[in-house]
N, C-alpha and C positions, 0 to 999 in steps of 0.2 A: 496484622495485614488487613488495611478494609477492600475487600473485594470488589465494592461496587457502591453508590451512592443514589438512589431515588428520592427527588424533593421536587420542590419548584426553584428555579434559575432566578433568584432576585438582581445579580447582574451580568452580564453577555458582553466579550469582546472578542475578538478575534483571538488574543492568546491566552487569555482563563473566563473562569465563571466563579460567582459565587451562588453553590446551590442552597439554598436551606431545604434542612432534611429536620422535621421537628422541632423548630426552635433556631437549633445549631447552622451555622453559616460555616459550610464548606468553602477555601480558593483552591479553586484545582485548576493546572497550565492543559490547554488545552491546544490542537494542533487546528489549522486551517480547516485541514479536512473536515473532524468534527464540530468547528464551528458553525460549515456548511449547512450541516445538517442538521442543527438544533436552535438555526436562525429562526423559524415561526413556533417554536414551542414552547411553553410559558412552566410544563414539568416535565421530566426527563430523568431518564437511568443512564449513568453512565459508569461504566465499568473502570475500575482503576487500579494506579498502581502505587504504590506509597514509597518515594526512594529518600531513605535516609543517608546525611552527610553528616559530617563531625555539627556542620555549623548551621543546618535549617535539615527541616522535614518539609518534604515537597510533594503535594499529589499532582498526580496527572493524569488527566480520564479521557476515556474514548469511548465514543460512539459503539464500535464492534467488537467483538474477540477478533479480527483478524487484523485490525488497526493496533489492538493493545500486545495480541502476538509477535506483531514484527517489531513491534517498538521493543519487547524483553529480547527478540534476536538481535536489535543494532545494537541497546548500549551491553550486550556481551560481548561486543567487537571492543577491541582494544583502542582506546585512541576515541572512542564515541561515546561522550557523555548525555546524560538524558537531552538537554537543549541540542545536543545536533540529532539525535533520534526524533526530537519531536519537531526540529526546522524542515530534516528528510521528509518526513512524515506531512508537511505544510506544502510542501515542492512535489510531492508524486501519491499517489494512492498507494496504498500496499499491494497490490497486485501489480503493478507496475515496476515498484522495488524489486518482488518477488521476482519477476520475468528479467529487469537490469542483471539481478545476479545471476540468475538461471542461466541467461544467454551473453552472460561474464562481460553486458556494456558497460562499460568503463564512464562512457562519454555521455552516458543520461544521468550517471551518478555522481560526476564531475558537473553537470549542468546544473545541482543543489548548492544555493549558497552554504561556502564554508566548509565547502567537498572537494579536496584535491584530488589529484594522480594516485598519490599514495595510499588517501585514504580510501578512493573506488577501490583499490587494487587489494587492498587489508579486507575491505565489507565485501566483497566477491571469494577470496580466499577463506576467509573465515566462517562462511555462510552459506557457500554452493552447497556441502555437502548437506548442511543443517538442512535448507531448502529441501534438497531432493526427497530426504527422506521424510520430511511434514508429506511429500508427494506421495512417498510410496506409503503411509500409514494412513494415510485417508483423511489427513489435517489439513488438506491445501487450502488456502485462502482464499474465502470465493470471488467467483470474477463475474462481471455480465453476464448474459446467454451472446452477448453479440463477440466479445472476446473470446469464447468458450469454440464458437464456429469459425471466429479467425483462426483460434492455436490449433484448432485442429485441420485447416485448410492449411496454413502453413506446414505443420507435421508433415501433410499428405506430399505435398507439393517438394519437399524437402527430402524425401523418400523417394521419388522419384528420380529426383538427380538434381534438383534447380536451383540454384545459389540462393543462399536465406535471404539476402537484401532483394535479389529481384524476382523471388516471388510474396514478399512482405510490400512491393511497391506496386504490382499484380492484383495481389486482395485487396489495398486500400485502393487502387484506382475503382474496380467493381463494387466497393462498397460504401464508395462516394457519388456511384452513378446510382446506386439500388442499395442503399439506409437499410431500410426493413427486410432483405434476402435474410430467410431463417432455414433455405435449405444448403446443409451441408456438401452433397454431388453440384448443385448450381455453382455454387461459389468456387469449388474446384474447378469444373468444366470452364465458366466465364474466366476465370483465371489463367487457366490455360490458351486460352483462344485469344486475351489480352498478350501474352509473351512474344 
């Protein structure tokens, strides 16, 4: 298993690199996400996974352990081979994924190319419970600090009594008027007073 690759990036596209690491010229399939991310840099560690078939060896690297984490939760779904792990992976951030299955939407997961009904409904099934408990051991995937103050204004908001979708349309109306709000009681309070 090669864990992880540090070289200079001899070529850069949206869907592989080749890194040279010593000489050796690594092609490793690489997702939107961390192409993003490794657009101005000329060396790079990227973390990987190496998935063997009867008929090719394939690396695929990611920028983070919590991009490459989710990517070993999807293709353990049934029915999700590494290319739709890594298209999912192209279409939403992993915290995003995370939160789709968490709060069982079907309909952001169906919004990936090449993600039907069945299969949102298979990656939610198959992966709530994995999720929660990455949650409960202290593995959650990290998120912004600005996400970090929505889930928890949501929580709050939700605890209270108030349908998830209108107070999820509550916080983002306040933190499309005030971007930079980093206190937690604000964003409630304005929240409330939007309903």
């Amino acid at each position: 298993m090669i864990a992880y690759l540090n070289g200079k990036l001899s070529y850069k596209s949206p869907a592989l690199v080749y890194i040279d690491v010593q000489g050796v010229g690594y092609e490793v399939q690489i997702s939107l996400n961390t192409y993003s991310r490794i657009q101005g840099l000329e060396n790079c560690k990227l973390l990987t996974y190496l998935h063997i078939k009867e008929d090719a060896h394939t690396l695929y690297g990611f920028f983070d352990e919590a991009e490459r984490h989710m990517f070993l939760l999807l293709i353990g779904v049934s029915g999700i081979g590494a290319n739709t792990a890594r298209m999912m992976l192209s279409s939403l951030q992993p915290e995003d994924i995370q939160r789709a299955i968490a709060m069982e939407n079907e309909k952001m997961l169906e919004s990936i190319k090449g993600i039907g009904a069945k299969t949102a409904k298979r990656v939610i099934l198959e992966l709530k419970d994995k999720i929660s408990k990455t949650k409960d051991t202290g593995h959650q995937i990290s998120v912004t600090p600005n996400n970090t103050i929505q889930e928890d204004a949501l929580n709050a908001l939700v605890t209270l009594g108030i349908a998830r979708n209108v107070a999820e349309q509550a916080i983002n109306k306040v933190l499309k008027a005030e971007p930079l709000l980093q206190d937690l009681e604000a964003l409630i309070k304005k929240s409330l007073k939007g309903l």
